[in-house]
mmJSON file of the N, C-alpha and C atoms, coordinates in Angstrom:
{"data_MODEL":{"atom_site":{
"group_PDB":["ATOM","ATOM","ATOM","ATOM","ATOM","ATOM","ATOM","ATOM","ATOM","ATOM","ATOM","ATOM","ATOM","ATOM","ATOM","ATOM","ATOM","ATOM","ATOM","ATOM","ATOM","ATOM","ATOM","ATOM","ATOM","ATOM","ATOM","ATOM","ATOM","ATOM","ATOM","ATOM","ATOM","ATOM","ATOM","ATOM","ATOM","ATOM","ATOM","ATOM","ATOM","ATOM","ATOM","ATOM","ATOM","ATOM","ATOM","ATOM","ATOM","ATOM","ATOM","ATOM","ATOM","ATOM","ATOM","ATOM","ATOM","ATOM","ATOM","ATOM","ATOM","ATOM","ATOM","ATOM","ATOM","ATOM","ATOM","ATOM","ATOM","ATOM","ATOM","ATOM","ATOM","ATOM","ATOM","ATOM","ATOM","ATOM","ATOM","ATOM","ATOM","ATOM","ATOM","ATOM","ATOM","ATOM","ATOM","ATOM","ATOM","ATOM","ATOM","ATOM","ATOM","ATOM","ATOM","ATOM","ATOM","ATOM","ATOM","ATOM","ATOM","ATOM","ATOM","ATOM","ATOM","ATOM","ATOM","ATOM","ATOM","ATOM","ATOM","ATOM","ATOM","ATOM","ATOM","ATOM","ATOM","ATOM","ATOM","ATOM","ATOM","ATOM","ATOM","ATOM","ATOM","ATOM","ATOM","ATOM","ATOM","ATOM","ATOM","ATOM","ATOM","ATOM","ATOM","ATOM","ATOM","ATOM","ATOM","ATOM","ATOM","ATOM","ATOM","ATOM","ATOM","ATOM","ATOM","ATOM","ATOM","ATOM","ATOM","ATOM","ATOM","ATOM","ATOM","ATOM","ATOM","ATOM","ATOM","ATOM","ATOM","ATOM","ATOM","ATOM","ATOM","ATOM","ATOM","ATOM","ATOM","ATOM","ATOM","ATOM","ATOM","ATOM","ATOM","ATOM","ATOM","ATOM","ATOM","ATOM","ATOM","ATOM","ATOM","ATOM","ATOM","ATOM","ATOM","ATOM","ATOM","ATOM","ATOM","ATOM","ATOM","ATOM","ATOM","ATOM","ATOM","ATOM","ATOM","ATOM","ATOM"],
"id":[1,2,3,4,5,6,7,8,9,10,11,12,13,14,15,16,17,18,19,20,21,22,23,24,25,26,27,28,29,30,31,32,33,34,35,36,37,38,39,40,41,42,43,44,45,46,47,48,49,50,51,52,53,54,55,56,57,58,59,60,61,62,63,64,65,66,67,68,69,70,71,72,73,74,75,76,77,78,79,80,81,82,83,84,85,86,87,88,89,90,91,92,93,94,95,96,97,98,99,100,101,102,103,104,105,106,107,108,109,110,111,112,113,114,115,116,117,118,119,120,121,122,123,124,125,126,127,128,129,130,131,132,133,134,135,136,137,138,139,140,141,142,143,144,145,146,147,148,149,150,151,152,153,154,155,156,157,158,159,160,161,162,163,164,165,166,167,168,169,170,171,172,173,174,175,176,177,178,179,180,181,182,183,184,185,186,187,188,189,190,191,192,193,194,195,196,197,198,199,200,201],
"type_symbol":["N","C","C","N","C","C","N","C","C","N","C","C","N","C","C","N","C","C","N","C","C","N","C","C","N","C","C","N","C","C","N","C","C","N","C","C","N","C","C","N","C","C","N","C","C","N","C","C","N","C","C","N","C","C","N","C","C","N","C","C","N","C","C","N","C","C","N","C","C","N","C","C","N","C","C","N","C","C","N","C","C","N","C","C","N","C","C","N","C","C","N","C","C","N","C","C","N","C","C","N","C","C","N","C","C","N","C","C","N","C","C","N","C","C","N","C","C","N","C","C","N","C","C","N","C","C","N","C","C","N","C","C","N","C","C","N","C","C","N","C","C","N","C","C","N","C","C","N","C","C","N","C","C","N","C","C","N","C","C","N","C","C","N","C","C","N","C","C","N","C","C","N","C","C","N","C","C","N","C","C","N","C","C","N","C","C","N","C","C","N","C","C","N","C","C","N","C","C","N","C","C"],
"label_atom_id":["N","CA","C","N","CA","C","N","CA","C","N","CA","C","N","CA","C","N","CA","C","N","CA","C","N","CA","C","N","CA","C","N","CA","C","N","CA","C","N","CA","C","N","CA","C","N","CA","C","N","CA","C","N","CA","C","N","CA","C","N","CA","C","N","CA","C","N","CA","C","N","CA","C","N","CA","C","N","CA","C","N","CA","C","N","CA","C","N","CA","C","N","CA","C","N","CA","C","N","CA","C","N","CA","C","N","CA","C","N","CA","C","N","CA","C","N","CA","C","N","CA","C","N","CA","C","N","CA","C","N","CA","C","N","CA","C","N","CA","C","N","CA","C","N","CA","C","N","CA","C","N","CA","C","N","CA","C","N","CA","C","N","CA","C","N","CA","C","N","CA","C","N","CA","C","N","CA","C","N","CA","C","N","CA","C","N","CA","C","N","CA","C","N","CA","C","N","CA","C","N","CA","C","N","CA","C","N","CA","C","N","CA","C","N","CA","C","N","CA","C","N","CA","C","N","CA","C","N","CA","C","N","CA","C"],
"label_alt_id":[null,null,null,null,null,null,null,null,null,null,null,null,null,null,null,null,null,null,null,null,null,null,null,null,null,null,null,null,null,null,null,null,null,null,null,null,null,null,null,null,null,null,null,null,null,null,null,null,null,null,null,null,null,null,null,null,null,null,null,null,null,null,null,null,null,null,null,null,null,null,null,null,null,null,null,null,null,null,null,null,null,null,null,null,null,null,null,null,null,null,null,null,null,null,null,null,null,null,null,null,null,null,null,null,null,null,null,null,null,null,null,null,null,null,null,null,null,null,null,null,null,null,null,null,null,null,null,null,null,null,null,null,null,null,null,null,null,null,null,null,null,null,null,null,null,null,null,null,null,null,null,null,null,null,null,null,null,null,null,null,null,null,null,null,null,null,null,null,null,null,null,null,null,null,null,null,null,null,null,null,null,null,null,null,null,null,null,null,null,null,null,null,null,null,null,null,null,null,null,null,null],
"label_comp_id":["UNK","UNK","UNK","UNK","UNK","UNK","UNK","UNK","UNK","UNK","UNK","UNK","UNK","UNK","UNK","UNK","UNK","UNK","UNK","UNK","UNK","UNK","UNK","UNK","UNK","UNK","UNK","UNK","UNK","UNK","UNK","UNK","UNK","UNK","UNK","UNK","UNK","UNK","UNK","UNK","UNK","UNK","UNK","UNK","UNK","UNK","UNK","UNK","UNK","UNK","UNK","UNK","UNK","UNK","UNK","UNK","UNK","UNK","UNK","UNK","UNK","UNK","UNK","UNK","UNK","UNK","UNK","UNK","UNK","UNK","UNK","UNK","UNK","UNK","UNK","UNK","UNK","UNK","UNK","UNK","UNK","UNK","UNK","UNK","UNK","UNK","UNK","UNK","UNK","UNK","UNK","UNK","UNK","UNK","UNK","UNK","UNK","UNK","UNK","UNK","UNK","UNK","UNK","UNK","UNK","UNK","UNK","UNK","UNK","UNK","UNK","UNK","UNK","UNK","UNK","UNK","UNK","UNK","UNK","UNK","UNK","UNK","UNK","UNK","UNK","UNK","UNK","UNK","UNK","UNK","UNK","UNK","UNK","UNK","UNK","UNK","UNK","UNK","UNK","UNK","UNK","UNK","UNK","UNK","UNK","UNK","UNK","UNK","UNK","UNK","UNK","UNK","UNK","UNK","UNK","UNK","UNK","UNK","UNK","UNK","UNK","UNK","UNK","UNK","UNK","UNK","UNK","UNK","UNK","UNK","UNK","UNK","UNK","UNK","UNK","UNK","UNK","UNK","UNK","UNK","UNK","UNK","UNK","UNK","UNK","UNK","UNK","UNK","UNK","UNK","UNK","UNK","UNK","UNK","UNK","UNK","UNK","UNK","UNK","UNK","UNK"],
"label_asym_id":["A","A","A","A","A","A","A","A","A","A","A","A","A","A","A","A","A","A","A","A","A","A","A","A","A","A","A","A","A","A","A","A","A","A","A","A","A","A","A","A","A","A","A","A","A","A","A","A","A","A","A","A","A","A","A","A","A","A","A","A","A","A","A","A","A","A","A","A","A","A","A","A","A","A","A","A","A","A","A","A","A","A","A","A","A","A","A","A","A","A","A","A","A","A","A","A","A","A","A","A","A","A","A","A","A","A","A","A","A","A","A","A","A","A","A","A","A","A","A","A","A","A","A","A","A","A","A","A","A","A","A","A","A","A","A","A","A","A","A","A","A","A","A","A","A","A","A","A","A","A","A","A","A","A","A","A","A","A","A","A","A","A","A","A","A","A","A","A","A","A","A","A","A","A","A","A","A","A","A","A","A","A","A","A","A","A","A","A","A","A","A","A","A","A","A","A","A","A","A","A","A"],
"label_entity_id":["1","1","1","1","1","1","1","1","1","1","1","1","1","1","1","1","1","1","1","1","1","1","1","1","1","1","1","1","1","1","1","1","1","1","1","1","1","1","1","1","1","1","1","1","1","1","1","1","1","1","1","1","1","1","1","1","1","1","1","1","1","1","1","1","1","1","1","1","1","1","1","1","1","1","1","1","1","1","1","1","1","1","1","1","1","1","1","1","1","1","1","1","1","1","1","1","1","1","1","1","1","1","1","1","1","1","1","1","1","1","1","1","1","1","1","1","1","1","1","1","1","1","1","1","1","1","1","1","1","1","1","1","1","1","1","1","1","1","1","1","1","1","1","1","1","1","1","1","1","1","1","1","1","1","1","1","1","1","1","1","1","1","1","1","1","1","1","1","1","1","1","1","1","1","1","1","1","1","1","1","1","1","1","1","1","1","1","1","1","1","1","1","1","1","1","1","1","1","1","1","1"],
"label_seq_id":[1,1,1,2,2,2,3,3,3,4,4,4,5,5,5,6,6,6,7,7,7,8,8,8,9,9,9,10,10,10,11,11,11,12,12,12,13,13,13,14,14,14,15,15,15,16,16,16,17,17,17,18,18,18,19,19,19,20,20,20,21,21,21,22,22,22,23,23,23,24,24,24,25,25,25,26,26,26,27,27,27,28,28,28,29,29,29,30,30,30,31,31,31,32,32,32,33,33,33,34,34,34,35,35,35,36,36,36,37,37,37,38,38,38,39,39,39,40,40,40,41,41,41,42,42,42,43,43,43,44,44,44,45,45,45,46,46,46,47,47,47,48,48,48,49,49,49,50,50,50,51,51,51,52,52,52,53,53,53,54,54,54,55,55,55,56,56,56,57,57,57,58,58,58,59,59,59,60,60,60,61,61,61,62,62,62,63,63,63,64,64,64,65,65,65,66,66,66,67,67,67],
"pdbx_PDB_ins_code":[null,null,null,null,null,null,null,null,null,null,null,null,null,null,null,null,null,null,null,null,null,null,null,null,null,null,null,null,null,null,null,null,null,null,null,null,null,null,null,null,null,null,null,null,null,null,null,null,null,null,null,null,null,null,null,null,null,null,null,null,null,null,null,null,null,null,null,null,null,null,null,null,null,null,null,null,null,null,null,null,null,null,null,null,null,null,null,null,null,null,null,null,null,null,null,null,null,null,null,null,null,null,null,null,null,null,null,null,null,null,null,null,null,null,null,null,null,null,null,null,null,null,null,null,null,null,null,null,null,null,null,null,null,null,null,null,null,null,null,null,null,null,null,null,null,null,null,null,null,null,null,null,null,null,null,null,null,null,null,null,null,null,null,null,null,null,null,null,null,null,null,null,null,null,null,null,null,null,null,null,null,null,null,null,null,null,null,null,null,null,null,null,null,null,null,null,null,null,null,null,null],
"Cartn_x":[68.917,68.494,69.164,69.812,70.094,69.371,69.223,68.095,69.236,68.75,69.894,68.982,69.532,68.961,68.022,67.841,66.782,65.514,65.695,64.927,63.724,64.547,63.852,63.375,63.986,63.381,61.684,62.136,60.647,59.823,60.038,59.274,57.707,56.632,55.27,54.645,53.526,53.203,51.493,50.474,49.229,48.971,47.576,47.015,45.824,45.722,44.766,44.228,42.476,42.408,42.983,42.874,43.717,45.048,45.794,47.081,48.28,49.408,50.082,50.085,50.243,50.647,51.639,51.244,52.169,52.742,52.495,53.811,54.999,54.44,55.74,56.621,55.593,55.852,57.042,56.553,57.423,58.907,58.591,59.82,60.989,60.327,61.224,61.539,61.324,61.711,62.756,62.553,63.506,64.759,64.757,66.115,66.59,65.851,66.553,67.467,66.697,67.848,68.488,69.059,69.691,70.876,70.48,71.255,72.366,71.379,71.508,72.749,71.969,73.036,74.162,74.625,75.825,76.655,75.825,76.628,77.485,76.233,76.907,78.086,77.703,78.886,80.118,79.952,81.259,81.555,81.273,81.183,82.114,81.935,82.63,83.931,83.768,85.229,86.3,85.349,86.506,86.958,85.902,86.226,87.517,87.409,88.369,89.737,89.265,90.798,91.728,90.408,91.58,91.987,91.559,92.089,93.686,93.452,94.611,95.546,95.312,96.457,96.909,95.973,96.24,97.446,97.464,98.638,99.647,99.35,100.873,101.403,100.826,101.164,102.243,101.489,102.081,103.066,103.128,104.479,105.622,105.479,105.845,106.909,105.795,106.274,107.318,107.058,107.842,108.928,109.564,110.513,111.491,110.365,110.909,111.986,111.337,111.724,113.119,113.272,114.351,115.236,115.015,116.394,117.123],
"Cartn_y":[101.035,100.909,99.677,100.253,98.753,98.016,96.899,96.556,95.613,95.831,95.538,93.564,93.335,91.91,91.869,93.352,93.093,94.163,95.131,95.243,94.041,93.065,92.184,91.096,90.966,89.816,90.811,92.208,93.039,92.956,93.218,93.054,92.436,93.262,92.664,92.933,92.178,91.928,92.215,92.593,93.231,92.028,91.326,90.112,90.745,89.379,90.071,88.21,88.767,87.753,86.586,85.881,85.338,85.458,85.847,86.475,85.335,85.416,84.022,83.627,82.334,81.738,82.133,82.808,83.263,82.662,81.388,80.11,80.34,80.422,80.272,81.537,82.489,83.996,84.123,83.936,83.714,82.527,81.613,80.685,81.403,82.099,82.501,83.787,84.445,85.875,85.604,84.478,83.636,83.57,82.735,82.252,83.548,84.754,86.226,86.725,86.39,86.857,86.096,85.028,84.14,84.312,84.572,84.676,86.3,87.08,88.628,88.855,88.057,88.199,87.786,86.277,85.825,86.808,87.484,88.356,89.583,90.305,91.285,91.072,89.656,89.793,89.385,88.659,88.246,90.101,90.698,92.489,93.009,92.316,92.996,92.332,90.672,90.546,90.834,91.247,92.06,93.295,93.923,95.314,95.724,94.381,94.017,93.542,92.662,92.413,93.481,94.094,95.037,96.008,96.663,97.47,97.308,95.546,95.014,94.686,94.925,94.568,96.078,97.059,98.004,99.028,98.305,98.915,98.252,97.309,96.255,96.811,97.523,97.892,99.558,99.942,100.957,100.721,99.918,99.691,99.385,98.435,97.965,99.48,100.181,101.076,101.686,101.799,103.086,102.205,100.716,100.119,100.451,100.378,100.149,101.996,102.774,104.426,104.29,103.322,103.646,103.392,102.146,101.446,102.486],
"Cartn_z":[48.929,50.312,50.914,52.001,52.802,53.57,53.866,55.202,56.113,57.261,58.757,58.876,58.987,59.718,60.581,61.396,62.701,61.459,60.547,59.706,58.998,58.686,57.974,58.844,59.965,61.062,61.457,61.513,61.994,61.26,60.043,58.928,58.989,58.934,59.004,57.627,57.139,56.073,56.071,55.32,55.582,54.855,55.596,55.238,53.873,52.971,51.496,51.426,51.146,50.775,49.167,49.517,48.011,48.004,48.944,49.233,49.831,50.086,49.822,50.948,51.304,52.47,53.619,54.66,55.715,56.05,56.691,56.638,55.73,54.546,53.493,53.372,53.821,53.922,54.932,55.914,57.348,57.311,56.405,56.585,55.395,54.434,53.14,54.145,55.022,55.755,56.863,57.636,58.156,57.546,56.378,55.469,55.364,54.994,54.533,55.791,56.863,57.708,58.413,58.424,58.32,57.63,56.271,55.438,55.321,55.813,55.852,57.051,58.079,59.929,59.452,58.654,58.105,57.715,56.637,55.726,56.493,57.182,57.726,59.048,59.244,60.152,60.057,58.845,57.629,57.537,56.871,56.424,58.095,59.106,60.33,60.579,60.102,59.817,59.393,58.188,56.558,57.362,57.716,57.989,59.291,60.201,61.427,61.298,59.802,59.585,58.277,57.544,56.739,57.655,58.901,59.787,60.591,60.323,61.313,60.002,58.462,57.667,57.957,57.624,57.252,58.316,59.244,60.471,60.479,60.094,59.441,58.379,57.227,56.483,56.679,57.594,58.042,58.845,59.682,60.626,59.176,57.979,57.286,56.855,56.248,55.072,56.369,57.749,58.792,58.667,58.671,58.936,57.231,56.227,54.855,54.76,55.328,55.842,56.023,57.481,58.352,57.894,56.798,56.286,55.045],
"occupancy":[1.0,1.0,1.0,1.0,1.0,1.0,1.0,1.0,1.0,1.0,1.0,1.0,1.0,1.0,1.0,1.0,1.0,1.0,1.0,1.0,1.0,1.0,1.0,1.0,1.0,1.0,1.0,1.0,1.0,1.0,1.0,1.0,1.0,1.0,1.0,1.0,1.0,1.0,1.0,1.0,1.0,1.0,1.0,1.0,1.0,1.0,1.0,1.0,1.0,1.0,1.0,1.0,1.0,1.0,1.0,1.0,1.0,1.0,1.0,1.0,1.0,1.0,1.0,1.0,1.0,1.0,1.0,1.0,1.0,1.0,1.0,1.0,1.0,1.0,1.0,1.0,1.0,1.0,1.0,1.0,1.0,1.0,1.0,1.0,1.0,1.0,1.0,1.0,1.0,1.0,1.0,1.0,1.0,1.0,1.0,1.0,1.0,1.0,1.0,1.0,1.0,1.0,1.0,1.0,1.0,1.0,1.0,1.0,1.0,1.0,1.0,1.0,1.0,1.0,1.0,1.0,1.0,1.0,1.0,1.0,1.0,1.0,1.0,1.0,1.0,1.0,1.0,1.0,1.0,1.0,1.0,1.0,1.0,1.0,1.0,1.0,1.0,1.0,1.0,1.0,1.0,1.0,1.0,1.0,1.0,1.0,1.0,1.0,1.0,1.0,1.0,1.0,1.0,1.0,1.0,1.0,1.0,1.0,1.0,1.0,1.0,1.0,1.0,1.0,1.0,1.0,1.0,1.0,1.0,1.0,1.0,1.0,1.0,1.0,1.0,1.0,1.0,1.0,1.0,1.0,1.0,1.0,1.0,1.0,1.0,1.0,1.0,1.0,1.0,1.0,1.0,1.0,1.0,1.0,1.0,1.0,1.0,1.0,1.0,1.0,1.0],
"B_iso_or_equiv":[0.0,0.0,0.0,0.0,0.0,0.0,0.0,0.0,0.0,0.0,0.0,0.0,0.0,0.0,0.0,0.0,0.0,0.0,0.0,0.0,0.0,0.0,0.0,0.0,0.0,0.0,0.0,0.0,0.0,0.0,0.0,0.0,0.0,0.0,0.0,0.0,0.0,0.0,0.0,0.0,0.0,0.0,0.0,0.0,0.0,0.0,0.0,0.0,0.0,0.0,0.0,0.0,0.0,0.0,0.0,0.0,0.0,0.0,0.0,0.0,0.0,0.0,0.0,0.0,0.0,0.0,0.0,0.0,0.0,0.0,0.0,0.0,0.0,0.0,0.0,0.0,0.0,0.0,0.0,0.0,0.0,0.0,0.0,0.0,0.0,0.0,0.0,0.0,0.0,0.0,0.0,0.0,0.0,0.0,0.0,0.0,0.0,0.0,0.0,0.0,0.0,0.0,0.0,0.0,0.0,0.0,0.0,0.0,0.0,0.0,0.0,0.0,0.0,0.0,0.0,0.0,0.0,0.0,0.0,0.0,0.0,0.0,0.0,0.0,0.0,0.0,0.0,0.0,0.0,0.0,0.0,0.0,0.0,0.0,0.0,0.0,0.0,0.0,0.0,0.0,0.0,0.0,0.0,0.0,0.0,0.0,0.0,0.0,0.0,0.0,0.0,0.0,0.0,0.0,0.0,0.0,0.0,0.0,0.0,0.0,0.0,0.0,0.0,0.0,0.0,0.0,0.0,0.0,0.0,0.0,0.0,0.0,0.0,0.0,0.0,0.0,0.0,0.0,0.0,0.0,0.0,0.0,0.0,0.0,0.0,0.0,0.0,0.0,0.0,0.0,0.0,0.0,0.0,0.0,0.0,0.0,0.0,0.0,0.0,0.0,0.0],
"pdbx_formal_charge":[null,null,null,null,null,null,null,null,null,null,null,null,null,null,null,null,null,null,null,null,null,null,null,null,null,null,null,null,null,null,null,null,null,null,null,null,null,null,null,null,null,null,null,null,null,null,null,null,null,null,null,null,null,null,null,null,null,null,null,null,null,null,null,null,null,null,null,null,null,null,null,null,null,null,null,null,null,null,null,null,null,null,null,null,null,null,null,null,null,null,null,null,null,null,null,null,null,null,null,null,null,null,null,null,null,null,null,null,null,null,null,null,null,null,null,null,null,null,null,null,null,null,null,null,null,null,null,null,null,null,null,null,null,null,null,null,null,null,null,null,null,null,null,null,null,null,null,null,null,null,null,null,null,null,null,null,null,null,null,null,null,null,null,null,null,null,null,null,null,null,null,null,null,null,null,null,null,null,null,null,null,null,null,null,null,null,null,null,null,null,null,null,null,null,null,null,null,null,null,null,null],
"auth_seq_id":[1,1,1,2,2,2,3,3,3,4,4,4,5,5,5,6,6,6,7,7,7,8,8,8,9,9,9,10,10,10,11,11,11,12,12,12,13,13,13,14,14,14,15,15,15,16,16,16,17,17,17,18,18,18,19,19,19,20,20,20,21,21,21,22,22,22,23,23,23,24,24,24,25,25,25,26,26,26,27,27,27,28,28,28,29,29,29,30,30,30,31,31,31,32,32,32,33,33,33,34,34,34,35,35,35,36,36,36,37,37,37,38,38,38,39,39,39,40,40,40,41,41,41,42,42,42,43,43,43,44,44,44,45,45,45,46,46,46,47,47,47,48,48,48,49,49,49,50,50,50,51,51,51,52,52,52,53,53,53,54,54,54,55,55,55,56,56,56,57,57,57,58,58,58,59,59,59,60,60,60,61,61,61,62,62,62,63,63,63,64,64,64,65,65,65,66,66,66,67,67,67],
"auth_comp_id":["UNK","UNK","UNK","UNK","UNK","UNK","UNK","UNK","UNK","UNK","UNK","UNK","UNK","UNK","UNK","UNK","UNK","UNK","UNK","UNK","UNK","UNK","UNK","UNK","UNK","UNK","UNK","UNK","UNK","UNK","UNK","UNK","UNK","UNK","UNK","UNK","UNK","UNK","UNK","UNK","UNK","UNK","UNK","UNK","UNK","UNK","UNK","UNK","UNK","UNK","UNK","UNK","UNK","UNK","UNK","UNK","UNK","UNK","UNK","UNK","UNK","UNK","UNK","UNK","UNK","UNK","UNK","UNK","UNK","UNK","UNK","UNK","UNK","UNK","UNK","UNK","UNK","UNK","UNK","UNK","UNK","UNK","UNK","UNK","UNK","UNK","UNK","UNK","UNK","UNK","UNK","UNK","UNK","UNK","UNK","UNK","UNK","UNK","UNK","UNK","UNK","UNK","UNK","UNK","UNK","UNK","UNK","UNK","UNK","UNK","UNK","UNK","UNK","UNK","UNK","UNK","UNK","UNK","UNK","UNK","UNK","UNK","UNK","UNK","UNK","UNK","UNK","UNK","UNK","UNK","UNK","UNK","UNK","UNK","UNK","UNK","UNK","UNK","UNK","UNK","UNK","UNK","UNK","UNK","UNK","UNK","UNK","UNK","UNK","UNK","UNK","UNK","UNK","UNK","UNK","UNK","UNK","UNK","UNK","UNK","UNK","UNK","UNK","UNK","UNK","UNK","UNK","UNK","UNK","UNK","UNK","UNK","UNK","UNK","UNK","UNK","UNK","UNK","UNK","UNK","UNK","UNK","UNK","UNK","UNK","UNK","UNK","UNK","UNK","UNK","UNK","UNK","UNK","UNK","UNK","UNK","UNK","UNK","UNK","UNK","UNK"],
"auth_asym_id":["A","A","A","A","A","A","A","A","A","A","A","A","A","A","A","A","A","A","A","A","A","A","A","A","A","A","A","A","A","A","A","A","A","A","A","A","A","A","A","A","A","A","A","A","A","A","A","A","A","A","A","A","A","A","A","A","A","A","A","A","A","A","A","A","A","A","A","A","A","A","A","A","A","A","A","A","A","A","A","A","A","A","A","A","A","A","A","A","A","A","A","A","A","A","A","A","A","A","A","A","A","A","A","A","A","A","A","A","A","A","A","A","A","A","A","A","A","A","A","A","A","A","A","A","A","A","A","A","A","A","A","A","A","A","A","A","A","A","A","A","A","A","A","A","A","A","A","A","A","A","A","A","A","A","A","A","A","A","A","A","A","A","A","A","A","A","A","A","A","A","A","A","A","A","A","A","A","A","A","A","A","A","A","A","A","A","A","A","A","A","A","A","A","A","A","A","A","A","A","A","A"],
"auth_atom_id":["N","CA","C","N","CA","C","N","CA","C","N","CA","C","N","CA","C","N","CA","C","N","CA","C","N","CA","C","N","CA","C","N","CA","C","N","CA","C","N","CA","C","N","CA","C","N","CA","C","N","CA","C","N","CA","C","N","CA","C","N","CA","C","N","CA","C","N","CA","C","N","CA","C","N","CA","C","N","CA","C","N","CA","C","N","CA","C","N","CA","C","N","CA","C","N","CA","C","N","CA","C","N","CA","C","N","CA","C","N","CA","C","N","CA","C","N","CA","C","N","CA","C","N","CA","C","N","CA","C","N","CA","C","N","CA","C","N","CA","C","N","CA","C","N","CA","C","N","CA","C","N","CA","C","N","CA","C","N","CA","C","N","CA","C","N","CA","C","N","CA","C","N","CA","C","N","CA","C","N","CA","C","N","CA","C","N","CA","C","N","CA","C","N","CA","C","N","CA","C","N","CA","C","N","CA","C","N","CA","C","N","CA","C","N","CA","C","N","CA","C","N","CA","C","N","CA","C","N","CA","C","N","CA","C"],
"pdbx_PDB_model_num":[1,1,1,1,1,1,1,1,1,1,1,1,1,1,1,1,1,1,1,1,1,1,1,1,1,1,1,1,1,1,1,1,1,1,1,1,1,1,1,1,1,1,1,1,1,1,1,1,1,1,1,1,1,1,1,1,1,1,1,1,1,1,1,1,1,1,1,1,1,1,1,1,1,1,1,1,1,1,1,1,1,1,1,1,1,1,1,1,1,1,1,1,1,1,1,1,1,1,1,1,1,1,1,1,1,1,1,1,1,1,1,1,1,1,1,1,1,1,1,1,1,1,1,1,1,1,1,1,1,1,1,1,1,1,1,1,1,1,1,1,1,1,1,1,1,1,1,1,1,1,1,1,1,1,1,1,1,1,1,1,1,1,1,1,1,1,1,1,1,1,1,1,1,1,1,1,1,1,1,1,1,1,1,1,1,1,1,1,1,1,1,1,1,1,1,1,1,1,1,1,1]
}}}
């Protein structure tokens, strides 16, 4: 399963007595997407720039053709 960044920012939790601290709950759910938004938008870089090798590569191989 994947979870999206706005998944885990939504994320609600059912209160129990004896049950852990929502503060801590809420600040450790924070860091997750924090950490999560980084990632995936690192994941849109990769994906932006292997698109832009990948036509270089092709102009490459059409020039490597002609010769």
């Amino acid at each position: 399963m994947t979870l999206s960044p706005f998944e885990v920012e939504r994320r609600e939790f059912a209160k129990a007595p004896f049950g852990y601290k929502p503060r801590d709950v809420d600040q450790f759910l924070d860091e997750v997407h924090r950490t999560l938004s980084e990632l995936w938008q690192e994941r849109v870089d990769i994906r932006e720039e292997t698109e832009v090798l990948k036509e270089r590569l092709t102009r490459f191989e059409q020039l490597e053709d002609q010769l």
